[in-house]
ZABA-297550 format. One record per residue (C-alpha): residue number from 0; residue in one letter; x, y, z. Coordinates in steps of 0.1 Angstrom, whole numbers. Example, Ala and Ser with C-alpha at 12.3 -4.5 7.8 and 13.67 -1.06 7.14 Angstrom:
2
- num,residu,east,north,up
- 0,A,123,-45,78
- 1,S,137,-11,71
***
This chain:
404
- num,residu,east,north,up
- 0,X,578,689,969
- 1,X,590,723,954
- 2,X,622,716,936
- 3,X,654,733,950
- 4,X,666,770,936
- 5,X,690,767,903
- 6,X,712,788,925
- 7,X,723,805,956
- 8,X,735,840,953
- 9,X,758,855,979
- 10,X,773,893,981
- 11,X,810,898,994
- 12,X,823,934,1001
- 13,X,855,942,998
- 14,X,866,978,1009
- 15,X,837,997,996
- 16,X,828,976,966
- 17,X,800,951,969
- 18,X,803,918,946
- 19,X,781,889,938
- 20,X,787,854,933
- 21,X,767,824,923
- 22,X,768,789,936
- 23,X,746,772,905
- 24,X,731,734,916
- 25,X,740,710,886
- 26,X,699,699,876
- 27,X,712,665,873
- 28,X,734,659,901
- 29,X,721,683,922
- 30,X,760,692,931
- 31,X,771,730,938
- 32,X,796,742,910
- 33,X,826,769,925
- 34,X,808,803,929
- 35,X,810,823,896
- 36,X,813,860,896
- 37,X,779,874,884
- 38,X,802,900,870
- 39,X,823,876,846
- 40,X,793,859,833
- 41,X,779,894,821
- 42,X,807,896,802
- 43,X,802,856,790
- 44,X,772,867,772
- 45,X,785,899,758
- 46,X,777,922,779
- 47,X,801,949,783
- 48,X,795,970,811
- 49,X,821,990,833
- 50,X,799,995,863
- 51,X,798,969,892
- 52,X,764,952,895
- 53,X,753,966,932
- 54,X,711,954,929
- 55,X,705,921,938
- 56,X,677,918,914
- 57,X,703,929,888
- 58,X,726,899,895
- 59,X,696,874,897
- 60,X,685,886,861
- 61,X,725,878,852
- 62,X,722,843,861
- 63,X,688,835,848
- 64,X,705,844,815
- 65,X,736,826,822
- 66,X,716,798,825
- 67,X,692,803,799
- 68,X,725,805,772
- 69,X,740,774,784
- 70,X,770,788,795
- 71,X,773,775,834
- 72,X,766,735,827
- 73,X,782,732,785
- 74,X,807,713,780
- 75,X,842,731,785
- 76,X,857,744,750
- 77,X,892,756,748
- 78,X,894,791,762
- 79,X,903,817,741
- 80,X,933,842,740
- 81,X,913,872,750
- 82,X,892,850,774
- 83,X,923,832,795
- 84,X,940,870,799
- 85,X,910,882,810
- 86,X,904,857,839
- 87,X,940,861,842
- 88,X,938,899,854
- 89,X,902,897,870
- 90,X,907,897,910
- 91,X,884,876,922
- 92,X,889,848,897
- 93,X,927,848,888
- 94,X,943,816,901
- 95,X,980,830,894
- 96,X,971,860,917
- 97,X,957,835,944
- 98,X,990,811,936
- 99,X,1014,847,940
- 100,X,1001,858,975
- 101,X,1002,819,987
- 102,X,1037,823,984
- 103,X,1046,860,989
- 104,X,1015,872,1008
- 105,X,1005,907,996
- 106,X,1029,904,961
- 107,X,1002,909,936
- 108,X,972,935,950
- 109,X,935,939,932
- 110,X,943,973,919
- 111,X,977,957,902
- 112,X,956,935,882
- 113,X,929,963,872
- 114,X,953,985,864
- 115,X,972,960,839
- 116,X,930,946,827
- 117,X,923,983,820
- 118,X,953,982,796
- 119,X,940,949,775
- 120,X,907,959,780
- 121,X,912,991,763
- 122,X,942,984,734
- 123,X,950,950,730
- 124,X,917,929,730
- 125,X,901,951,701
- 126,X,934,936,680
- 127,X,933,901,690
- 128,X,906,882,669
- 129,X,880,872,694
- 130,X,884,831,683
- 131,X,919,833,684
- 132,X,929,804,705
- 133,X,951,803,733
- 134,X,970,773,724
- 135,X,973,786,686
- 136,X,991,817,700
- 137,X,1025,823,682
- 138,X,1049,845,679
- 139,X,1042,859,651
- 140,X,1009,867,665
- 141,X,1022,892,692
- 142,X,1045,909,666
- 143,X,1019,916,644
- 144,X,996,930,677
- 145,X,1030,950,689
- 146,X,1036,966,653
- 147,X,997,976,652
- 148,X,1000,992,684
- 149,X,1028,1013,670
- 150,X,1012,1021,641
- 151,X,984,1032,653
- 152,X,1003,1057,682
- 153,X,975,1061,702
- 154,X,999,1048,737
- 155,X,1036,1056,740
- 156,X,1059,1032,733
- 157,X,1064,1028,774
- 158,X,1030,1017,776
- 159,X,1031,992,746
- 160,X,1059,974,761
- 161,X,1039,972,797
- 162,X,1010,958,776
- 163,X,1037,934,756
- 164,X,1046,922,787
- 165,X,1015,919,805
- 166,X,1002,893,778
- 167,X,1039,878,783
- 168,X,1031,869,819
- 169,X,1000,856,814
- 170,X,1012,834,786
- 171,X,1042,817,800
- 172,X,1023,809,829
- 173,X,1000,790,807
- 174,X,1028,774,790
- 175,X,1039,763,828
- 176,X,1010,746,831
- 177,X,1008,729,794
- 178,X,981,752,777
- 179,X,1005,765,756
- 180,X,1032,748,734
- 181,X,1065,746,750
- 182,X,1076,752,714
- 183,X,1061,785,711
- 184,X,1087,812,718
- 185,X,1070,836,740
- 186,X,1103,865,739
- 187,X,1092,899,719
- 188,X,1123,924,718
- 189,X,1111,959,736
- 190,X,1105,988,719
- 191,X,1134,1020,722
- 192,X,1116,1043,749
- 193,X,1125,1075,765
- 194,X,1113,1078,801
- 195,X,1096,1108,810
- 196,X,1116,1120,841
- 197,X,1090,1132,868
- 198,X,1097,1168,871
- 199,X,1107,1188,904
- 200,X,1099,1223,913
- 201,X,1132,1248,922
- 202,X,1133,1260,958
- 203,X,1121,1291,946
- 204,X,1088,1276,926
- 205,X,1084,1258,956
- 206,X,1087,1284,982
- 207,X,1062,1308,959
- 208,X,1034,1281,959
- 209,X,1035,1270,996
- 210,X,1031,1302,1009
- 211,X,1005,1310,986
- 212,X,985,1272,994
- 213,X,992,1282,1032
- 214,X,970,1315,1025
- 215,X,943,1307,996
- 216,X,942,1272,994
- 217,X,920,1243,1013
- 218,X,935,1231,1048
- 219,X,931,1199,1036
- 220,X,953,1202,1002
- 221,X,980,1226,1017
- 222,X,980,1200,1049
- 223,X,990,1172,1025
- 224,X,1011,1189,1000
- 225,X,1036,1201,1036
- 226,X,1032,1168,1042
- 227,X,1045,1153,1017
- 228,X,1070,1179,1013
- 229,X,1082,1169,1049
- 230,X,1075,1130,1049
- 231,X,1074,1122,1008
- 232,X,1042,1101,1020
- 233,X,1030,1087,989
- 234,X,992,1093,982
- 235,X,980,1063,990
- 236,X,996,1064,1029
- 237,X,980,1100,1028
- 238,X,948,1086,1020
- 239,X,951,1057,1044
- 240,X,965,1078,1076
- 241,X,941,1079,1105
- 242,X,941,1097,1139
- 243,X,957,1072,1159
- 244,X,991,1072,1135
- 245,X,995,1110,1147
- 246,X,1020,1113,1177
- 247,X,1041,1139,1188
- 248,X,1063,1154,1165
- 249,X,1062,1113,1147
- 250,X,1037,1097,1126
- 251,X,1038,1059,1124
- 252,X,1028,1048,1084
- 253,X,1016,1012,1089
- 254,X,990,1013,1060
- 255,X,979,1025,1025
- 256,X,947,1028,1007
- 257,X,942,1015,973
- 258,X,904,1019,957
- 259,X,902,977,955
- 260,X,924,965,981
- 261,X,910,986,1007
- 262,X,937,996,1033
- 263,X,969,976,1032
- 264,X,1007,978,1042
- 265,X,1027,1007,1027
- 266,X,1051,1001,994
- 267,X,1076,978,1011
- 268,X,1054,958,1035
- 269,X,1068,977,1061
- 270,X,1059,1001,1088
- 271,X,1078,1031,1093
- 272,X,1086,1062,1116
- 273,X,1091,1094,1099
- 274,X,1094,1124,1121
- 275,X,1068,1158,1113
- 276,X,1073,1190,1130
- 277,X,1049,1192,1160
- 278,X,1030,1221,1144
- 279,X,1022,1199,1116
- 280,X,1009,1170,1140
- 281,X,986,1194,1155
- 282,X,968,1206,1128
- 283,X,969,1174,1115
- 284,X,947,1156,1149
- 285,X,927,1191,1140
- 286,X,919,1183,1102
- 287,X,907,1148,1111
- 288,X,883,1159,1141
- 289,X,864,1181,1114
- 290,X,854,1153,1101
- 291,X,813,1159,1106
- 292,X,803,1122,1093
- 293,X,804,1095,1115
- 294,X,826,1066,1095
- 295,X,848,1034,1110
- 296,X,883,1052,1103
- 297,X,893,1083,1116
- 298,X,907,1095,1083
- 299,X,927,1126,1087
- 300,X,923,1135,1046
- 301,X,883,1126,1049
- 302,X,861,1136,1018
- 303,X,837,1164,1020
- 304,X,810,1142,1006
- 305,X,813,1114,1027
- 306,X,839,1117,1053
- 307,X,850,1084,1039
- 308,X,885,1080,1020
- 309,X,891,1107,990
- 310,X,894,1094,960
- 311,X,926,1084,936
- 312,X,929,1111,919
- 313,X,922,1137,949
- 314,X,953,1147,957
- 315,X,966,1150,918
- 316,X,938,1171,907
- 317,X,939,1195,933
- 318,X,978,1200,936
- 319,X,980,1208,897
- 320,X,949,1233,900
- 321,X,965,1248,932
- 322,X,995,1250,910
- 323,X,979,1272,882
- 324,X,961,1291,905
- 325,X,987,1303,922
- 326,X,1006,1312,887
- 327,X,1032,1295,899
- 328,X,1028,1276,869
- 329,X,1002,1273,838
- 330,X,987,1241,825
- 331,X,1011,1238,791
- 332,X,1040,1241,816
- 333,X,1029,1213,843
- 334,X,1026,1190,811
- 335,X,1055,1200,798
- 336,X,1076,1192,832
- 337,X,1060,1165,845
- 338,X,1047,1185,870
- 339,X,1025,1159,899
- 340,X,1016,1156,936
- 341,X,1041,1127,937
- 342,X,1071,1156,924
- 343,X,1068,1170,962
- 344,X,1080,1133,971
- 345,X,1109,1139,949
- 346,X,1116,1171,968
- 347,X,1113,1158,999
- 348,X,1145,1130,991
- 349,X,1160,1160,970
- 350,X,1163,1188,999
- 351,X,1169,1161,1027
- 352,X,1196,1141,1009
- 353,X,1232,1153,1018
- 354,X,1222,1164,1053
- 355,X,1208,1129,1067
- 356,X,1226,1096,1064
- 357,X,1221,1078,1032
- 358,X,1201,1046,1048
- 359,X,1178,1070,1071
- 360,X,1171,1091,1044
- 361,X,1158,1057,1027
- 362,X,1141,1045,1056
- 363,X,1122,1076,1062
- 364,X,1113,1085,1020
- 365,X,1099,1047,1023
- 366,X,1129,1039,994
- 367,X,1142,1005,1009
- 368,X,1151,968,1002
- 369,X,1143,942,1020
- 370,X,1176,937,1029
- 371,X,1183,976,1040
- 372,X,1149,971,1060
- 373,X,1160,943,1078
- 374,X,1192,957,1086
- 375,X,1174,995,1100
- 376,X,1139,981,1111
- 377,X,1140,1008,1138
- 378,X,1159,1042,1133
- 379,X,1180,1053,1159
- 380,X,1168,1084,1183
- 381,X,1200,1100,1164
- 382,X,1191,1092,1131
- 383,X,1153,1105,1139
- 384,X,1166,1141,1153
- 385,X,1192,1143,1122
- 386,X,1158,1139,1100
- 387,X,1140,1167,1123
- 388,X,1170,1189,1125
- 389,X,1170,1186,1077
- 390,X,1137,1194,1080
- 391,X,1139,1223,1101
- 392,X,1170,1237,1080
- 393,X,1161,1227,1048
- 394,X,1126,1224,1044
- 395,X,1105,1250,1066
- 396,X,1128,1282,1061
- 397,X,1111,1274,1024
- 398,X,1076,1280,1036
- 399,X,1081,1311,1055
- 400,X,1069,1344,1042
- 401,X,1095,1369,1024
- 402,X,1098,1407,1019
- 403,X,1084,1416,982
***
């Protein structure tokens, strides 16, 4: 009789990213361990890549080796430092994350945890000795990390102290649950840091560029720069608004798309009705029927290559370049100002505020508590036509054409 597989190998996709997982049969109990991402045991055996295994060949190779190194059925050793933060920020592993979202659904998302892995990934864990223990951590260990950081200025001190306390988090929840000392004082004092204020254009700047996007630019790029001038839709709910959210003269933001949650609920956890001029609405329902691929969403911002969801960094990149192009601005002075796509979200609160209540103006930018939210879940048919009526008065006398 054939003896059973070492392993079964399953494949999970989440939004567009395909993962694998391996349930490994114990030779001598024949028991299942917990699956094991095929992507965490590359890095066991020190392989470093950055590119997600998508060949199931690939992934079977992975566990062979897994298995041939003994690292799936060992005995367990104390984890390391670099080790326990990594499984701390990994997604599909992280028991804090799972623990989070048990008790406040949707608090901590998958591109939260990248974002803050990226960080280790690329500063701290080539300062951390790679046998440093995670119960021999002390304080004088993350002071000496913090002053190499400084010292070596390659991140601002803004991003240090996000990397400082990104360890911190990880740390004191392993102290809750008695890997580390309670002893150990896990308080670092943050560094002095100036932040960068994101930059606005004038009315003038502004005015010069839209009319120049509404002439030479994309539909697709002028269509989302008005309508996050209008809105101050943040580019996520841009890249996450479909068809159906498209009404007349109102679009309903119920969602958000993140590249490894997939689509979500908006910042807030809260859908929202912000009113858009009806010309706007139209040519948005028009921009989204263009679409020539078939896909399951009817994106309204679709990507030329795919018809799927643009990417990230769609949005940034072409407002900036739009920017130069028009000479609005050159690329020293965008730097300079803190020039981005989310500065026309800034405009949007900037021209509206003073000519529409205080909490409407915060329920429409997407700027609420949980406690203003529950107090103005719906806006009022007043408060929605005092939005309209700021937009008109304040906002599209900007975009029309003037005498030279």
């Amino acid at each position: 009789m054939a003896s059973p597989a070492p392993f079964t190998l399953c494949r999970i996709l989440r939004g567009e990213r395909t993962y694998y997982y391996a349930l490994f049969r114990d030779p001598e109990t024949g028991k299942r361990t917990n699956k094991k991402s095929v992507e965490m045991l590359r890095k066991r055996l020190g392989i470093f890549e950055t590119t997600p295994i998508k060949r199931r060949d690939e992934a079977i190779r992975i566990c062979y080796k897994a298995l041939d190194a003994g690292i799936i059925f060992s005995e367990e050793t104390e984890q390391t430092l670099v080790s326990y933060l990594r499984d701390f920020y990994t997604w599909e592993i992280s028991e804090y994350a799972k623990r989070r979202n048990l008790l406040d659904p949707g608090s901590i998302s998958p591109d939260y945890l990248a974002t803050r892995l990226n960080l280790l990934e690329n500063h701290v864990f080539p300062r951390i000795h790679t046998n440093l223990l995670l119960s021999r951590v002390t304080l004088a260990e993350l002071e000496r990390l913090q002053l190499e950081l400084v010292q070596e200025g390659a991140i601002r001190n803004t991003t240090i102290n996000m990397a400082m306390t990104t360890i911190l988090v990880a740390l004191r929840e392993a102290q809750r649950r008695g890997l580390v000392p309670s002893s150990v004082v896990l308080s670092i004092q943050g560094l002095a840091a100036q932040h960068k204020e994101r930059g606005i254009l004038s009315e003038q700047e502004l005015s010069a560029f839209m009319q120049y996007a509404k002439e030479h630019s994309e539909k697709r790029i002028y269509l989302a720069c008005l309508l996050a001038l209008l809105t101050g839709m943040r580019a996520g709910e841009l890249r996450g608004l479909c068809l159906e959210a498209i009404g007349e003269g109102m679009i309903t933001i119920s969602q958000a798309y993140a590249d490894r949650a997939g689509l979500k609920v908006p910042k807030g956890k809260r859908t929202r009705m912000v009113p858009c001029p009806t010309f706007v609405c139209d040519e948005l329902r028009s921009l989204a029927l263009e679409n020539p691929f078939s896909h399951t969403h009817t994106l309204v911002f679709w990507s030329k290559k795919h018809g799927a969801f643009v990417s990230s960094h769609y949005f940034s990149e072409r407002f900036q370049q739009e920017l130069v192009r028009s000479g609005v601005f050159d690329k020293k002075t965008l730097q300079e100002r803190n020039i981005t796509f989310h500065s026309l979200r800034h405009m949007a609160n900037t021209l509206l505020r003073g000519t529409v209540d205080e909490h409407v103006l915060r329920m429409t930018i997407g700027h609420t508590s949980e406690q203003l939210s529950n107090l103005y879940t719906h806006l009022s048919q007043r408060g929605l036509e005092s939005v309209q009526l700021a937009q008109q008065n304040m906002i599209l006398p900007l975009l029309e054409s003037k005498p030279s």
